[in-house]
Residue frames relative to the residue before (quaternion, step in Angstrom):
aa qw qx qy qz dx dy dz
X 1.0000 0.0000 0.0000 0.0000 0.00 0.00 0.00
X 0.5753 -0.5913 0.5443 0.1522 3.63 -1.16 1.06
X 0.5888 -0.5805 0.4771 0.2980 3.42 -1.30 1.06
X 0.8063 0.2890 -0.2442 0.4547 3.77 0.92 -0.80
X 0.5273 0.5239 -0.4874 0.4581 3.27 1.11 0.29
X 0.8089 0.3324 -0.3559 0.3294 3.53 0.89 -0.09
X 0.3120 0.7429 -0.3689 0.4632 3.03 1.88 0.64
X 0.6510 0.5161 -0.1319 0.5408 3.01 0.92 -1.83
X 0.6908 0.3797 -0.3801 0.4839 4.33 0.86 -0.25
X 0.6214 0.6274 -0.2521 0.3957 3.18 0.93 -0.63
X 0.5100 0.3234 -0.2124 0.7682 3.70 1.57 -0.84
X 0.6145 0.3899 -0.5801 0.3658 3.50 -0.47 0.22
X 0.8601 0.2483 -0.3167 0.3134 3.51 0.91 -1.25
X 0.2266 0.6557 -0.6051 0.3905 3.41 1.44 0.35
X 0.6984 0.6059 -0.2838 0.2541 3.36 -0.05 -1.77
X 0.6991 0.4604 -0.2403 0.4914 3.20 0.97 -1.31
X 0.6843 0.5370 -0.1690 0.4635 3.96 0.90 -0.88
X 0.7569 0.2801 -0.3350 0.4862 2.94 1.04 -0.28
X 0.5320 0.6616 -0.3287 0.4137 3.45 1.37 0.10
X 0.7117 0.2988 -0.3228 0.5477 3.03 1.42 -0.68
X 0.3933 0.6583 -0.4783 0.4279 3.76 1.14 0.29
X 0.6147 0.5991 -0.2373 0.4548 3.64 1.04 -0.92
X 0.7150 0.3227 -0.1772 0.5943 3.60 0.79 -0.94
X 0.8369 0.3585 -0.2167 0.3523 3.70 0.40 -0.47
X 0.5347 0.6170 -0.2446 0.5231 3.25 1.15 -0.23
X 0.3625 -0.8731 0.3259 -0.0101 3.66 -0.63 1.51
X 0.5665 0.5177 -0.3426 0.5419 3.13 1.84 0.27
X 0.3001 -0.6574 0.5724 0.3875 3.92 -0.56 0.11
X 0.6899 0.4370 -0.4776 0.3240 3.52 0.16 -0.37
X 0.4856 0.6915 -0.3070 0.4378 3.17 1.36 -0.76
X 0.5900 0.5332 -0.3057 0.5236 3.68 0.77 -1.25
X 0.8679 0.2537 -0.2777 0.3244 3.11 -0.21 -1.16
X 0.4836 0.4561 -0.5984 0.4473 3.60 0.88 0.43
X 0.7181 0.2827 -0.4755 0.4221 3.44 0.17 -0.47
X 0.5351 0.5828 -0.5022 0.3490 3.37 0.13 0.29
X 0.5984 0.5959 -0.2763 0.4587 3.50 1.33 -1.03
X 0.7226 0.4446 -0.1703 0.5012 3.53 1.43 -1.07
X 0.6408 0.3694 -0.3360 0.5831 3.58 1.27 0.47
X 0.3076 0.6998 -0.3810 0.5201 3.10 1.01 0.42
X 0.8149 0.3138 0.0739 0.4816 2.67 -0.08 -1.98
X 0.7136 0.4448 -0.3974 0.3674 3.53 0.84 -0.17
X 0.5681 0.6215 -0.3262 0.4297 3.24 1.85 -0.77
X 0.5773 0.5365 -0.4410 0.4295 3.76 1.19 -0.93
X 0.5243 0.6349 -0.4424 0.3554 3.99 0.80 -1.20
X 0.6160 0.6730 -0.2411 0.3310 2.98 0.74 -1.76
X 0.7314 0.4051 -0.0732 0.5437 3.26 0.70 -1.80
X 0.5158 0.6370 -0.3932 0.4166 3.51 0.70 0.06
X 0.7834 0.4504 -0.1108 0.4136 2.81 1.10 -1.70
X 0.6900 0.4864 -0.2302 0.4840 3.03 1.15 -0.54
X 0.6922 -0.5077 0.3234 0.3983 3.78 1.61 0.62
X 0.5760 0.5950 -0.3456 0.4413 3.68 1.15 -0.44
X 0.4360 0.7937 -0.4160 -0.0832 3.80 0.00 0.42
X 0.4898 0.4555 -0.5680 0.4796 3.10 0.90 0.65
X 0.3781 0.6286 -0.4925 0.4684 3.97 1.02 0.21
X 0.7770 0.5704 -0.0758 0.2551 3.42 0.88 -1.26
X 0.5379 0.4747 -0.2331 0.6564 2.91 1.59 -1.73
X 0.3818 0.6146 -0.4779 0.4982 4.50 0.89 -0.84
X 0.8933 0.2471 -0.2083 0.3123 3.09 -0.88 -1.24
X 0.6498 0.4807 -0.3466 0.4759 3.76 1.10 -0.20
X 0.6647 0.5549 -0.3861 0.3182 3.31 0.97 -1.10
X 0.8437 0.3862 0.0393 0.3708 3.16 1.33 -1.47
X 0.5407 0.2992 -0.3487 0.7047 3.46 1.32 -0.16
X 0.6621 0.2875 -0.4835 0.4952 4.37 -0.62 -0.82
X 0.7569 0.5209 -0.2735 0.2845 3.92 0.28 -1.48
X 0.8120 0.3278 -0.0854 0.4753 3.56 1.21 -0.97
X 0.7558 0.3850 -0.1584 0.5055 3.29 0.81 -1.41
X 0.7074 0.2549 -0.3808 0.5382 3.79 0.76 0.01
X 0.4891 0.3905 -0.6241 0.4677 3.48 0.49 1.11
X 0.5703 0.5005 -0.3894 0.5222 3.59 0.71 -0.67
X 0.6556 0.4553 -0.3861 0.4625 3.99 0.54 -0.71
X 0.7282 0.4628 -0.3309 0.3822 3.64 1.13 -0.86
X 0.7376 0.5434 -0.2970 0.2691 3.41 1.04 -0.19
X 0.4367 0.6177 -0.3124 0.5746 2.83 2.37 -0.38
X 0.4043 0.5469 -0.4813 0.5530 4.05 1.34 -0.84
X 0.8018 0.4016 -0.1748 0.4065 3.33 -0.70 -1.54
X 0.6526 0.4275 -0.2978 0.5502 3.82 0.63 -0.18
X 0.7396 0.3240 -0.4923 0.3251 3.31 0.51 -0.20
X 0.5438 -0.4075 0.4057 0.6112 3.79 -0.94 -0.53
X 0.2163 0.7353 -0.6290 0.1305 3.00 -0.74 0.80
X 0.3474 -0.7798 0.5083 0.1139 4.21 -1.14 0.93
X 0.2703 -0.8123 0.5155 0.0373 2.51 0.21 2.40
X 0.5457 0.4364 -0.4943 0.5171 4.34 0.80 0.13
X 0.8413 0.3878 -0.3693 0.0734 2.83 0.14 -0.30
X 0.3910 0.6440 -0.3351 0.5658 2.78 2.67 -0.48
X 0.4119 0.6486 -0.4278 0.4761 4.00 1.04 -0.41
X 0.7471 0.4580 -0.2403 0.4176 3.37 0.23 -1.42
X 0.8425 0.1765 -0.1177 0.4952 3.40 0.09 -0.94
X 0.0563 0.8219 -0.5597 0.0902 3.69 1.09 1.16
X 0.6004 0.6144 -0.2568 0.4429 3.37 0.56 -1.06
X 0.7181 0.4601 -0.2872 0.4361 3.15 0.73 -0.68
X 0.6909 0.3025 -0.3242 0.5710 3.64 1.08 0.10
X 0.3521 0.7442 -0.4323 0.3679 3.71 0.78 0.51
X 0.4803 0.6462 -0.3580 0.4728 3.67 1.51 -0.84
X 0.8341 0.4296 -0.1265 0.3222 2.69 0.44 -2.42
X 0.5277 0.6249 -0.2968 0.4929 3.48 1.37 -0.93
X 0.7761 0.2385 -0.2306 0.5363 4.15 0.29 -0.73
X 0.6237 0.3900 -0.5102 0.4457 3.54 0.80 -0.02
X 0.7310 0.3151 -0.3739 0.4759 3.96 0.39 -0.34
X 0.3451 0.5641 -0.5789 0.4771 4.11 1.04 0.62
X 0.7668 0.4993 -0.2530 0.3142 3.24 0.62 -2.23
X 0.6258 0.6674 -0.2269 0.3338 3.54 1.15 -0.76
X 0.6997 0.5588 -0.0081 0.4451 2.95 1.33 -1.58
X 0.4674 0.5123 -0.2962 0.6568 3.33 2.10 -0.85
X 0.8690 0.3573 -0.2262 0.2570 3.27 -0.14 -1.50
X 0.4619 0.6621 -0.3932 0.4401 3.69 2.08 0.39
X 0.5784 0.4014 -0.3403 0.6234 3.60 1.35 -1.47
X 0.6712 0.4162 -0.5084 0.3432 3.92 -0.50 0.00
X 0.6237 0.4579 -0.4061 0.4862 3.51 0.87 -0.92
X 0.6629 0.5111 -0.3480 0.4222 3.87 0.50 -0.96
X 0.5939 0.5891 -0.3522 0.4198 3.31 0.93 -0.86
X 0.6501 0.6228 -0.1745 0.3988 3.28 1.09 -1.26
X 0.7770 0.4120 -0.0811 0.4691 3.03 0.53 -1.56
X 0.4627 0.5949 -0.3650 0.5466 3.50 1.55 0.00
X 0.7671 0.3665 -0.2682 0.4532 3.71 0.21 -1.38
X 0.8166 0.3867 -0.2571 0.3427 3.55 0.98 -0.70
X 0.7216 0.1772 -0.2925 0.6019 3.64 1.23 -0.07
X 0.0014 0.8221 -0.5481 0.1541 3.41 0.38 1.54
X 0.5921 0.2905 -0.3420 0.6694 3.98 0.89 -0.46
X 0.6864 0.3610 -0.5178 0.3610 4.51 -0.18 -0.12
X 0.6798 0.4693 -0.5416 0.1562 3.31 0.21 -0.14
X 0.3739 -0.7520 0.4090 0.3570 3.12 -1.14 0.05
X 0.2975 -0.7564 0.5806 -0.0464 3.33 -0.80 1.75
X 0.6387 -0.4865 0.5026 0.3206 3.61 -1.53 0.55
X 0.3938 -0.6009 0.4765 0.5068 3.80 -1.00 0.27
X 0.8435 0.2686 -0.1153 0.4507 3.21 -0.27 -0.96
X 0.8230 0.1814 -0.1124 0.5265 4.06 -0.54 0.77
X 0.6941 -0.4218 0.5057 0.2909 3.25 -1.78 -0.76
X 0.3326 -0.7486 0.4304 0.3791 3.79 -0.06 0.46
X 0.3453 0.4865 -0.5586 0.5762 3.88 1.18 0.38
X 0.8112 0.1328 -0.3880 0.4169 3.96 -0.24 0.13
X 0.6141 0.5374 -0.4567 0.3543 3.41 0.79 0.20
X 0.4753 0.6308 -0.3319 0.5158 3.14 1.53 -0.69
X 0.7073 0.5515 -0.2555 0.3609 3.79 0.65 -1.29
X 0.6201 0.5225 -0.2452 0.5313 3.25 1.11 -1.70
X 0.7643 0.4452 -0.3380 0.3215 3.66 0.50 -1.20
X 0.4924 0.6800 -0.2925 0.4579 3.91 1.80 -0.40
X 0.9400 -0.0382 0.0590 0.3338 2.95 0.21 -1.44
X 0.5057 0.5413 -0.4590 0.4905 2.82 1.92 1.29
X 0.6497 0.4446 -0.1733 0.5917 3.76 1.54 -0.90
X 0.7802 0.5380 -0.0710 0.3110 2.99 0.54 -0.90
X 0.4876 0.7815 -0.3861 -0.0497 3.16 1.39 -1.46
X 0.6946 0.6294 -0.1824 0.2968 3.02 0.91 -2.04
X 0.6511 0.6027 -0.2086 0.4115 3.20 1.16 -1.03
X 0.7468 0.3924 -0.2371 0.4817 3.19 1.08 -1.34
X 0.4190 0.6567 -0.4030 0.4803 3.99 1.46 -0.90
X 0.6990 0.5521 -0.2390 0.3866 3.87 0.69 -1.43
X 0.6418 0.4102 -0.2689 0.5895 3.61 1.11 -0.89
X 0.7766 0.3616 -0.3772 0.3519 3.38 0.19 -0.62
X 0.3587 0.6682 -0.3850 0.5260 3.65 1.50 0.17
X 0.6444 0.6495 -0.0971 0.3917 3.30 0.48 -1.75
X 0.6971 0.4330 -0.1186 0.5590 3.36 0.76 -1.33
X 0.7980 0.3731 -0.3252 0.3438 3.60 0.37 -1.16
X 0.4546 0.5877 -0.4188 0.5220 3.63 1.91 -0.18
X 0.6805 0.3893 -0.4337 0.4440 3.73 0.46 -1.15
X 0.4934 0.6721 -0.4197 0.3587 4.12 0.75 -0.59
X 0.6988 0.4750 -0.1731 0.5061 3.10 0.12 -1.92
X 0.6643 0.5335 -0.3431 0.3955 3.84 0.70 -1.34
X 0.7756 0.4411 -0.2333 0.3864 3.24 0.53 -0.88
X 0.3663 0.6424 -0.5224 0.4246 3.72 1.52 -0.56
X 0.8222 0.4323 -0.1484 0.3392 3.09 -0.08 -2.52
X 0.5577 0.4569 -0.5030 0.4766 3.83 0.66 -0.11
X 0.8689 0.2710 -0.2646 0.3186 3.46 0.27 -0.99
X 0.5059 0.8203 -0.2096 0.1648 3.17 1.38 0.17
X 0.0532 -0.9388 0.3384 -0.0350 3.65 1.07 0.91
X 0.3038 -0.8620 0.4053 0.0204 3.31 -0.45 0.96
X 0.1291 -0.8999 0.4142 0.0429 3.68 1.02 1.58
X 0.6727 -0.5301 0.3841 0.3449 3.29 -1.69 1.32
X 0.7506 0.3327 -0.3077 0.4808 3.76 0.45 -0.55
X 0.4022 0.6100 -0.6161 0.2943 3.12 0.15 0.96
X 0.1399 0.7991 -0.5769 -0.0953 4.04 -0.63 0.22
X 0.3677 -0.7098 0.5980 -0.0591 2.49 -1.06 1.96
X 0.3856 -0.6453 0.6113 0.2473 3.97 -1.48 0.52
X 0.1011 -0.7614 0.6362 0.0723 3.05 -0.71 0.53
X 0.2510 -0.8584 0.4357 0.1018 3.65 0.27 1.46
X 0.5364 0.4876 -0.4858 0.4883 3.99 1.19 -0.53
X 0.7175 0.4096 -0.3927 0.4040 3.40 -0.11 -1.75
X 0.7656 0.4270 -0.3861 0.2870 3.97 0.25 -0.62
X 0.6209 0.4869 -0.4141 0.4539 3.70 1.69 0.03
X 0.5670 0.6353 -0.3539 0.3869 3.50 1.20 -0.50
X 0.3804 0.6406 -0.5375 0.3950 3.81 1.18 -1.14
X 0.4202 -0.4517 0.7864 -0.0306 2.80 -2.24 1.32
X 0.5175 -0.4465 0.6532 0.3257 3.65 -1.80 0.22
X 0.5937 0.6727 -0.2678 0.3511 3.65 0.88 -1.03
X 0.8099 0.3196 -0.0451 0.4898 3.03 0.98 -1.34
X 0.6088 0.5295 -0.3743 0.4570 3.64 1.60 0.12
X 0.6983 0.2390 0.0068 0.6746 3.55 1.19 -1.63
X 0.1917 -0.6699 0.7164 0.0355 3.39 -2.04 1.07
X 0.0939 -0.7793 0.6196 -0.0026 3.27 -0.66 1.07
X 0.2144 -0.8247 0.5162 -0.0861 3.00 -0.81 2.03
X 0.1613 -0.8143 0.5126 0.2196 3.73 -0.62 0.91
X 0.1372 0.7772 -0.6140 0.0009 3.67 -0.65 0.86
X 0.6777 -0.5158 0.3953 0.3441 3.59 -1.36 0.85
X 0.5692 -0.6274 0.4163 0.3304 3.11 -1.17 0.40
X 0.2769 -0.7135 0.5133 0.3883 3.91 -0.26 -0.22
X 0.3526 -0.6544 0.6622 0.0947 3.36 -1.01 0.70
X 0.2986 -0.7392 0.5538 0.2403 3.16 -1.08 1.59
X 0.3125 -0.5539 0.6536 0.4103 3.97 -1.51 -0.09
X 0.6856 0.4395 -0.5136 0.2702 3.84 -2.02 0.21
């Protein structure tokens, strides 16, 4: 067996473990570290396997985007930030064991880069980040142009469903305020004068 094939078993069973750490595991902050470490094990993965602009993807945008979006739902829910205070320590394991993991993945890759440098399998000509590009938006185009259409309808779709228009808003309404009459702004009331007595 090959140095990156046993790299490449080893991140698989991280992957698995920490996947099922994600679903089973009763803290949310907890989750989303292991989530951060499958992540990060799946890019390795994809490293190895010659994908790296697949890779730098899957970090830039799921660790970079989607587990801020997980932290604000964290932070959004009710959650007892004293009490997660209190028992800090108690997530300090989980925190240096998925650091230690995550270190000890970029070293293997590193490794397994310098040492099966003629096995991998590489594009002929370039980097597969430009084959990947050339094959988008040179084969592809129409197709890909079509999804990204697609999407901005399913966007826009989702604004206007969820969009709700609240009683305390106050809005100007700029016709109704050029049309106004005097008539309709000021009442002019005639009453008698009062007459003093002494």
């Amino acid at each position: 067996m090959s140095f990156q094939t046993a790299v490449f078993y080893l991140f698989a069973a991280i992957l698995v473990f920490a996947a099922l750490r994600v679903i089973s595991v009763k803290s949310p902050v907890h989750a989303a570290l292991w989530l951060v470490l499958s992540f990060f094990t799946a890019a390795g993965i994809w490293l190895l396997l010659g994908a790296e602009f697949l890779a730098i993807a899957l970090v830039l945008v799921y660790v970079g985007a989607v587990m801020v979006l997980f932290l604000f739902v964290v932070m959004m829910l009710d959650v007892n930030f004293e009490e997660m205070r209190r028992h800090f320590r108690s997530y300090l394991p989980v925190g240096a064991a998925v650091g230690g993991l995550v270190l000890l993945e970029m070293v293997l890759v590193i490794l397994s880069g310098t040492k099966g440098a003629g096995s991998a399998a590489a594009p002929a000509a370039g980097s597969n980040t430009k084959a990947l590009g050339r094959l988008l938006y040179v084969d592809y185009v129409y197709p890909f142009e079509l999804a990204a259409v697609l999407l901005l309808v399913a966007i826009v779709a989702a604004i206007a469903l969820t969009y709700r228009r609240r009683r305390e808003t106050k809005i100007q309404d700029v016709a109704e305020q050029v049309k106004v009459r005097r008539e309709d702004r000021v009442r002019l009331v005639r009453m008698p004068a009062e007459k003093r007595e002494g």
